[in-house]
C-alpha positions in Angstrom: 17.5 -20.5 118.5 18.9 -21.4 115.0 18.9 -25.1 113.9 21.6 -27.1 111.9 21.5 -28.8 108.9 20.4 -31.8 110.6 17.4 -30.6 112.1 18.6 -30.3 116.1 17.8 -27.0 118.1 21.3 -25.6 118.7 21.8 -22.9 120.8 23.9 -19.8 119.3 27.7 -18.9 120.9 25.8 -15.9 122.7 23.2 -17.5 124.5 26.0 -20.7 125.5 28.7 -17.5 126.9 25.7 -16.1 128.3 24.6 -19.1 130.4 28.2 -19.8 131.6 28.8 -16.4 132.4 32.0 -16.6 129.5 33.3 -13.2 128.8 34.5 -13.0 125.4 35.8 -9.6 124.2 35.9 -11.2 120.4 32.8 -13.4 120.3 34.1 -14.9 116.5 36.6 -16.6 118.6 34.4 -18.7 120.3 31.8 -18.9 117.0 35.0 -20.1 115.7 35.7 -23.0 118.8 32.0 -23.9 118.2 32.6 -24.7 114.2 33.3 -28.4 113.0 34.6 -28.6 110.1 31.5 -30.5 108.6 30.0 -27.6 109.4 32.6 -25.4 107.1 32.4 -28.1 104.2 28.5 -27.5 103.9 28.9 -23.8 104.3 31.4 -21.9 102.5 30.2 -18.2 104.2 31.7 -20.1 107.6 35.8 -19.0 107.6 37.4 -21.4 109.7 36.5 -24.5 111.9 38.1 -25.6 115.8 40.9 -27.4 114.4 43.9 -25.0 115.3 41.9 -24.0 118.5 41.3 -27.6 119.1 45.4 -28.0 119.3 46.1 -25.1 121.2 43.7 -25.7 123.5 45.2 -29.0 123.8 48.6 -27.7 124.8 47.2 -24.6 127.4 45.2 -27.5 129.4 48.1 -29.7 130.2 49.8 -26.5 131.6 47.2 -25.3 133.2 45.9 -28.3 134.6 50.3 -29.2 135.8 50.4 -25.5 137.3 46.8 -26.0 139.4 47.9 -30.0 140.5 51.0 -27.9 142.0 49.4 -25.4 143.8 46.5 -28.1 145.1 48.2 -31.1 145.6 52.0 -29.5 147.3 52.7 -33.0 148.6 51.7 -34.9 145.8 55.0 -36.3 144.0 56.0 -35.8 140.2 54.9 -39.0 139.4 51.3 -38.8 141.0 51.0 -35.1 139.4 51.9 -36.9 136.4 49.5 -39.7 136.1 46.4 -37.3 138.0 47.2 -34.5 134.9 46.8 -37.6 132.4 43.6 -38.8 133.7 42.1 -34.9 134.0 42.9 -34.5 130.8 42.2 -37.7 128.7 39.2 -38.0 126.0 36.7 -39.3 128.3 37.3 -36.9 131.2 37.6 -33.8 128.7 33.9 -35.4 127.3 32.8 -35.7 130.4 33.5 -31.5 131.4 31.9 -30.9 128.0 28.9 -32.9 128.9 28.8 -31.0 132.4 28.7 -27.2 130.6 26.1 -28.9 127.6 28.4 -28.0 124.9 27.2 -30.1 122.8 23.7 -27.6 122.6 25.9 -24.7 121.0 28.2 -27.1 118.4 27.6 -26.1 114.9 27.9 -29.6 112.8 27.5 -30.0 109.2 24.2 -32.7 108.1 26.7 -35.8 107.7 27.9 -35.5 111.4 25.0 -34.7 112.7 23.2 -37.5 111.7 25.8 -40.0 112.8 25.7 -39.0 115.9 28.7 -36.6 116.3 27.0 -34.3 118.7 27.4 -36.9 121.3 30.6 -38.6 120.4 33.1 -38.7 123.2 36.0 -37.7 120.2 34.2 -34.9 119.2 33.0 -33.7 122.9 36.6 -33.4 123.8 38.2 -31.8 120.6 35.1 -28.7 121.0 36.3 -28.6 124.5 39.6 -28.1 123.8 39.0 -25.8 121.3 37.0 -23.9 123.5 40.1 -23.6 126.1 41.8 -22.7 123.2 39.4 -19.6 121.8 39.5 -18.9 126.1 43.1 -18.4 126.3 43.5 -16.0 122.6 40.4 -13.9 124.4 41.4 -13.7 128.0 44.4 -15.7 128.6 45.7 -18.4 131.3 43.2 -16.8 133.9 40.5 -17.1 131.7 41.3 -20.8 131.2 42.0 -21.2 135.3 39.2 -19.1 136.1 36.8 -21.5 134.2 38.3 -24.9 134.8 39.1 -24.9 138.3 35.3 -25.8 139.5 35.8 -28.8 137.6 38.7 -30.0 138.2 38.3 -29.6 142.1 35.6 -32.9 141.9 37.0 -34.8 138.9 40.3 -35.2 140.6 38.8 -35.9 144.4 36.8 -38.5 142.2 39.8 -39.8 140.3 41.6 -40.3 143.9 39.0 -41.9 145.6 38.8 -44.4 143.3 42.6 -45.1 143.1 42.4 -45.0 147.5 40.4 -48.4 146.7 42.7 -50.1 145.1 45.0 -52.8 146.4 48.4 -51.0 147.4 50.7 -53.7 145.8 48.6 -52.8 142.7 49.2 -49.1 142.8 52.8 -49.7 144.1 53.8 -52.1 141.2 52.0 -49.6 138.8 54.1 -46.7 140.0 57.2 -48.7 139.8 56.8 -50.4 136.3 55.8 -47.0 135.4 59.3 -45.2 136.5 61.1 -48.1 134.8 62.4 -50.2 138.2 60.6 -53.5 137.6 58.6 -55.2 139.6 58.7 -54.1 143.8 60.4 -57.0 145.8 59.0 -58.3 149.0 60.8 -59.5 151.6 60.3 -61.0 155.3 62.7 -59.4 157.9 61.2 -60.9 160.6 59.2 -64.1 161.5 58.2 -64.8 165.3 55.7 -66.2 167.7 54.2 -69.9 167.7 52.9 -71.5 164.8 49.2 -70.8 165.5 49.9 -67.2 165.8 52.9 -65.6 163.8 54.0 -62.7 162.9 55.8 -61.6 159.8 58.0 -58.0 159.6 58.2 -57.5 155.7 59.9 -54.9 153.9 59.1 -53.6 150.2 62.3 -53.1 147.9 62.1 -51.1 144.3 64.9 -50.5 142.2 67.4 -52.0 145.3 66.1 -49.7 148.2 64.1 -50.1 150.7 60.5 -48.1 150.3 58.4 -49.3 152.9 57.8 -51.9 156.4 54.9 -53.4 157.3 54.0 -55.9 160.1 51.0 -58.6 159.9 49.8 -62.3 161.0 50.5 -63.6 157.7 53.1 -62.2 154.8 50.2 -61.1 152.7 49.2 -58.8 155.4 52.4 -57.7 156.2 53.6 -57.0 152.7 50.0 -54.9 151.8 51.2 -52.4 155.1 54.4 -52.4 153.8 53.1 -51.1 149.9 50.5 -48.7 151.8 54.1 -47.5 153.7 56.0 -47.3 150.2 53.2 -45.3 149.0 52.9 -43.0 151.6 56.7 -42.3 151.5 56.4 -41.6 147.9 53.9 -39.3 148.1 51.0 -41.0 146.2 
């Protein structure tokens, strides 16, 4: 192994494509997706850092995430693909793949960065990733890119949906709504019957003037959380 400026083992790009089984026919590419440019300012002999890799990889993940949320999820709405694509592909969740395939072993920093840390930032984990999809896609193309993302995105979105599942269904409804620009959804009872020590409320769920969803319950709260989990359902989310 070589070591940077800053003293750390770092693994070279042909032992880190050689443990994740990368292909690259043009292994400068992914030298290059490796390079910070801290590491370029303390070494002139380096050509070029991740930068322009780091915005076209940018670019080929919201595609390729959008065209594998369509195939996966055939049910799933615009608007759920929508906000499912911006969580898989936010700093923390890109950070979080990098951390999974140790890329931060193989990222070439210059002294400065490396001493403050930058080999575990979350900003800088998720700029080398994207610059890695980047130097995949020149090299190999969208398969390339699918071919090595898929495995990851197949938990990180069951894990992003299962915690969303938990949340309150008014919650997730309002959220949708607010989010699509119709305001606030509007409960309202339809029904009210039995005695007064055991009633029962019909209440329906109205967004933008139509009627999403119907729920039943012993008490309106009850009645109006079936009639979100309905809305939702309807609506694909």
């Amino acid at each position: 192994m070589s070591r940077t400026q800053g003293g750390e083992a770092n693994e070279s790009p042909h032992r880190f494509a050689e443990r994740l089984n990368l292909k690259f026919s043009d292994p400068w590419l992914l030298s290059r997706a490796l390079t910070h440019r801290s590491f370029l300012n303390e070494n002139p002999e380096a050509l070029e850092d991740n930068e322009r890799l780091e915005f076209l990889g940018d670019a080929v993940l919201d595609f390729v995430v959008g065209a594998w949320l369509y195939s996966r999820y055939p049910e799933m709405s615009e608007g759920g693909m929508t906000r499912l694509r911006a969580a898989l592909v936010r700093t923390e969740q890109l950070a979080a793949f990098a951390k999974q395939i140790e890329l931060s072993k193989a990222l070439r920093l210059g002294h400065g960065e490396e001493e403050s840390g930058g080999r575990t930032r979350p900003a800088m984990l998720c700029a080398s990733f994207e610059a890695l999809i980047g130097a995949l896609y020149l090299d190999g193309g969208v398969q390339a890119v699918e071919d090595f993302v898929a495995p990851m995105l197949e938990p990180a979105a069951k894990a992003i949906l299962a915690v969303r599942s938990d949340r309150d269904p008014k919650s997730l409804l309002q959220e949708w709504a607010q989010a699509q620009g119709y305001g606030t959804p509007v409960y309202r009872v339809v029904k009210e019957s039995g005695p007064d020590h055991r009633r029962w409320f019909v209440v329906d769920v109205h967004i933008n003037g139509n009627v999403r969803g119907r729920g039943e319950g012993p008490s309106k709260q009850a009645a109006g959380k079936q009639a979100a989990s309905a809305a939702l359902e309807t609506l694909n989310l």
